[in-house]
N, C-alpha and C positions, 0 to 999 in steps of 0.2 A: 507636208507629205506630198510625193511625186508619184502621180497616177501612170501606167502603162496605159497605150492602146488599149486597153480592155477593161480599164477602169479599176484597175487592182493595184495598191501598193508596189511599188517599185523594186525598191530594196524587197519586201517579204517575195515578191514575184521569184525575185534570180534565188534566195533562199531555196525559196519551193524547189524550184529548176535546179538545185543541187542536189538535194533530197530526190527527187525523182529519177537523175542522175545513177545517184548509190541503188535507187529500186529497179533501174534499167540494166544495171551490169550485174545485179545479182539474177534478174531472169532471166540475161542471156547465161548463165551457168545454168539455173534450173532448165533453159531451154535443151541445152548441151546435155544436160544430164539426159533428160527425157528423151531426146537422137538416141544416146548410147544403148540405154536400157530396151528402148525397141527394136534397135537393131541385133542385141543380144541375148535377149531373155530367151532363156531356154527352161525344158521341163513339161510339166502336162498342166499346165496352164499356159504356153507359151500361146496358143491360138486367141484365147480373150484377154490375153495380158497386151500382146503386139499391138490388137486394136483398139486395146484402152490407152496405150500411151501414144499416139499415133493421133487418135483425140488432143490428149493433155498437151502433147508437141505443136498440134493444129494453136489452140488454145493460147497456149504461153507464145507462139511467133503475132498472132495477134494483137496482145497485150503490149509487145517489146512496141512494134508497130505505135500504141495506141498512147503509150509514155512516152516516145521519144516526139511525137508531136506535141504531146500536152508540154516536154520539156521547151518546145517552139515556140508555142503558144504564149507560154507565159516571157520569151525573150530570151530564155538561151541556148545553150549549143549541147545536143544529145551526144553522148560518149556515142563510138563508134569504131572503134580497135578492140582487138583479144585483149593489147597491155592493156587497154583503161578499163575494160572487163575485169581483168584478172586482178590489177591492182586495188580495184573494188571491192569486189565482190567478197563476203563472207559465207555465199550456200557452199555444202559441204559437195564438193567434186565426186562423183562416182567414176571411178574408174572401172572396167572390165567387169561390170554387176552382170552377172547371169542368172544368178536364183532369184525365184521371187518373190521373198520375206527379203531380201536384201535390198531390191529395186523398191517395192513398196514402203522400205524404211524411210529409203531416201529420200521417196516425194515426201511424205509426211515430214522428214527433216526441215528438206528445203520451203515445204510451203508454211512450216512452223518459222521458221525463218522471214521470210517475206511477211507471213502476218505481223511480223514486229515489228516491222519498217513500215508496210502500208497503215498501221495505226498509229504512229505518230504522224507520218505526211496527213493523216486524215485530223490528227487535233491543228498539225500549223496550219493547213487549209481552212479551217474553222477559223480560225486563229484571222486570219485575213481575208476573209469572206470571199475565198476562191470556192464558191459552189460546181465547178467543171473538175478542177481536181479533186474537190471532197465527194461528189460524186463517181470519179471514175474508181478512188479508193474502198468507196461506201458497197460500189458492184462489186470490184472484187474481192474482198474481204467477206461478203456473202458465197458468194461462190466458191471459195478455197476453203470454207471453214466449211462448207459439205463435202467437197473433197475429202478433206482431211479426215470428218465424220468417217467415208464411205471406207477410207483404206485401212482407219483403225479397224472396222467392221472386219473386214478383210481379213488382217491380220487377228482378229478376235481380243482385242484390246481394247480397253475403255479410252475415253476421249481423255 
């Protein structure tokens, strides 16, 4: 077995780095999405809807940030085009969302989404004793599953 620089399985490394990959191009869509929705939301929630996704947008630009280095990290090369975005990515596109039962769906879509990628990357991570990526999956997967909690609230829906 062939150690990286960092002392981690070789082969399972660029794994990872693909997987992380697929989770980088689906958050630049949820990132996309959440631009949209702040710049359009309209209604009588638009005053604490703009600066909740505006949050979420802060948020998810960090995250893209925090994966494409962990993809470095571990040896390989972070997607970084719309196409290899797009060709990726399976979060569900919001286009022209103005109401806000429809912008709120969508996070919830999208972060329903991402949690089912970030929990596998967290078993292969385990899986090969990459505690920097099971930890960076282990944070967000706490985090978005309050998310996800607060927007059901929102929408007056059970988790």
């Amino acid at each position: 077995m062939e150690l990286n620089s960092i002392g981690l399985n070789a082969e399972k490394s660029l794994v990872l780095s693909n997987e992380l990959n697929e989770l980088l191009a689906n958050f630049q869509q949820y990132y996309q999405n959440l631009r949209g929705i702040h710049w359009n939301i309209k209604g009588k929630h638009f005053f604490d809807l703009h600066v909740k996704f505006e949050e979420l947008y802060d948020d998810a630009n960090m995250k893209v940030d925090e994966i494409a280095e962990r993809v470095l990290t571990l040896g390989g090369v972070p997607l970084h085009t719309y196409a290899d975005y797009i060709a990726k990515s399976e979060v569900p596109v919001g286009k022209n969302i103005t109401k806000d039962v429809d912008a709120i769906r969508l996070i919830v879509d999208s972060l329903s989404h991402l949690l089912i990628i970030e929990r596998r990357i967290l078993n292969a991570s385990g899986d090969a004793d990459d505690e920097g990526t099971n930890s960076m999956m282990g944070d967000f997967i706490t985090e978005q599953e309050k998310t996800v909690w607060m927007m059901k609230a929102w929408l007056a829906e059970e988790i």
